[in-house]
C-alpha positions in Angstrom: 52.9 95.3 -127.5 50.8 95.0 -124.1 48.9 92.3 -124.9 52.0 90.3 -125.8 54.0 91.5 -122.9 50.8 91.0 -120.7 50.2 87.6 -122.4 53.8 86.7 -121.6 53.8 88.2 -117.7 50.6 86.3 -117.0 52.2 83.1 -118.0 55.0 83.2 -115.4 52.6 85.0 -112.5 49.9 82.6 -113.1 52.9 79.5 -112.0 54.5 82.1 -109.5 53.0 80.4 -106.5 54.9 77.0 -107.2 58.1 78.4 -108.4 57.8 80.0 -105.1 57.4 76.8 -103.1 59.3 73.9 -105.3 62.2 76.0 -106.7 62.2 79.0 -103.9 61.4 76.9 -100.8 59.4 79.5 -99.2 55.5 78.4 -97.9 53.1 81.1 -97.6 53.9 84.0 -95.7 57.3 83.6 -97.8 55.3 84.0 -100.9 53.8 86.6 -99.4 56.9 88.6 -99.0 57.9 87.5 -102.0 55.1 89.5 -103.7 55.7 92.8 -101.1 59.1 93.1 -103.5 57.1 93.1 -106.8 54.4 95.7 -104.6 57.6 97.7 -103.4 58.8 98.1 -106.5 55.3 99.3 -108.1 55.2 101.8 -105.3 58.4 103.5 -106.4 57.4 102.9 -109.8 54.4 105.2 -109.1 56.6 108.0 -107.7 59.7 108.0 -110.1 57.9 107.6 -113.6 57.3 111.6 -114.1 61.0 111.8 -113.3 61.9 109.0 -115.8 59.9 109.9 -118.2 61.9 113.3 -118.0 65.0 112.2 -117.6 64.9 109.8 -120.7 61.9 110.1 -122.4 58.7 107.8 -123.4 60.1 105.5 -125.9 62.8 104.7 -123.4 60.3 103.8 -120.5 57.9 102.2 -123.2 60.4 99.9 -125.1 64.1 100.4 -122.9 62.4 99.4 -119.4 61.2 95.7 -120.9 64.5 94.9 -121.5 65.1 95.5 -117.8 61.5 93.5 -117.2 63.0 90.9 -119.5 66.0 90.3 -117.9 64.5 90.8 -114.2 62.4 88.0 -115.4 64.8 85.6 -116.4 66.8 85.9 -113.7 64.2 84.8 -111.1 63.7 82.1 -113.3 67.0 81.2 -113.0 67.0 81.9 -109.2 66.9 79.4 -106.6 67.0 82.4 -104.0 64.2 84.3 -102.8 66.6 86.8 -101.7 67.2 87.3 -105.4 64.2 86.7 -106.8 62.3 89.3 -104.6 64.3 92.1 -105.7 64.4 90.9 -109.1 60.3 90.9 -108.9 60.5 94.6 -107.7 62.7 95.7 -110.9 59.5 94.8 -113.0 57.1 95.8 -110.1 59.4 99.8 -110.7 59.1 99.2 -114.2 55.8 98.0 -115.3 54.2 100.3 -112.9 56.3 103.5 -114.7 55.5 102.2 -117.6 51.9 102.0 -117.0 51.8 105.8 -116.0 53.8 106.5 -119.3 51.9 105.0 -121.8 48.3 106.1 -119.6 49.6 109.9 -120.2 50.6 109.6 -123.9 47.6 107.9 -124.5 45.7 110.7 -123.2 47.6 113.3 -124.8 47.3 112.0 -128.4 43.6 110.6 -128.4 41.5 113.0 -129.2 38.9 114.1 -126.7 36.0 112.0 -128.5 37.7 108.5 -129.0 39.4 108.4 -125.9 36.9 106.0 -124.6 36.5 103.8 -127.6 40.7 104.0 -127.5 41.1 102.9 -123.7 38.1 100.1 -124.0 39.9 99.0 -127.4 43.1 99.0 -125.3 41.9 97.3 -122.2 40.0 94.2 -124.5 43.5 93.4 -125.9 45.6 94.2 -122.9 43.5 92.2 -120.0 42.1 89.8 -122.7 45.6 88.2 -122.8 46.0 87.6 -119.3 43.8 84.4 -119.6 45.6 82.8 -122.0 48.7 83.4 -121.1 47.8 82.0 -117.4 47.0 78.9 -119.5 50.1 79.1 -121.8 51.7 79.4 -118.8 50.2 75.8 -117.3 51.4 74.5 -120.3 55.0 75.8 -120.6 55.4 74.6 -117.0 53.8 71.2 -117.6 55.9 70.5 -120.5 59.2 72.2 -119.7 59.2 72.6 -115.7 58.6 75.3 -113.5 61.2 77.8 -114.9 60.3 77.7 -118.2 57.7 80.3 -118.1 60.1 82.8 -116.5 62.6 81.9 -118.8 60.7 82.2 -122.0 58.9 85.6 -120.9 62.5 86.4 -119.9 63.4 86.0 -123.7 60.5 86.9 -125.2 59.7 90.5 -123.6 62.7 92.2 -124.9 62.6 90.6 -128.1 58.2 92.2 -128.4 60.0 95.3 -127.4 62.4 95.4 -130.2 59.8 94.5 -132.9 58.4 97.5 -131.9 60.9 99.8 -132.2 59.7 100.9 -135.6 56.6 102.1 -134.5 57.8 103.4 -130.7 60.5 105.7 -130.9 61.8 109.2 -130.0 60.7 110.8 -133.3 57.2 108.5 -133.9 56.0 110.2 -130.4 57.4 113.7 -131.2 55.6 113.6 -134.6 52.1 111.5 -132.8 52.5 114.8 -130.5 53.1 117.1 -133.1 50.2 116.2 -134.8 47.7 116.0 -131.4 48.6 119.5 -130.7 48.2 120.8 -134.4 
């Protein structure tokens, strides 16, 4: 699921500095400011993921919050407005950043205390080995279908990796995974 979604999210950052110029108008202390929304939003991110993580539980964070990243996305792809596509870059900044601190904890909490290196270097070749390729999918999207393609695909896309996952990421699959980790 995070190599997909990272895959996906590289594809549209890696073509976020000319969206920002041809379709946004803004030079580069524009896109600079542009980017403080997505850091914004991380920041709070950081500081209300224990809260919902309570409030409605890992496999809401982990699979309900990329339907907000999904649709955050393909509205700044749609957006000709950098007053709309900066807070629409600090939804996913909130949500990718909470879901990061999510998924870090469970992962700790179910590894056992011996794999849990193999686990997180297993995790990071997959995750950051699709950030590449999806910088060069993302060159290609945008050279074949214009600049908003990328954001409109990963718009799509996202929330439809998400749902695939649903199966595997739920309520009662991280209850039993926890279940099991404790026993």
């Amino acid at each position: 699921m995070v190599a997909m979604i990272n895959l996906l999210g590289s594809a549209h950052d890696a073509m976020l500095v000319l969206f920002a110029q041809e379709r946004l108008g803004l030079g580069s202390v524009g896109f600079g400011l542009l980017l403080t929304g997505s850091a914004a939003g991380g920041v709070l991110g950081s500081v209300v993921a224990p809260w919902l993580s309570r409030r409605f539980g890992a496999a809401s964070i982990l699979l309900g919050g990329f339907v907000f990243v999904g649709a955050a996305t393909f509205g700044v792809g749609l957006s000709s407005s950098p007053w709309v596509a900066g807070p629409l870059l600090g939804v996913t900044g909130l949500v990718i950043v909470a879901f990061n601190v999510v998924m870090g904890s469970l992962r700790q909490a179910l590894t056992p205390d011996h794999l849990l290196g193999r686990v997180i270097s297993t995790f990071r070749l997959f995750s950051y080995g699709a950030v590449p390729l999806g910088a060069l999918l993302g060159g290609v999207v945008a050279r074949t279908f214009g600049l908003r393609a990328p954001f409109l695909l990963a718009g799509v896309a996202v929330p439809l990796v998400a749902l695939l996952c649903l199966p595997v990421v739920s309520r009662r699959s991280i209850a039993e995974a926890r279940a099991r980790a404790a026993g």
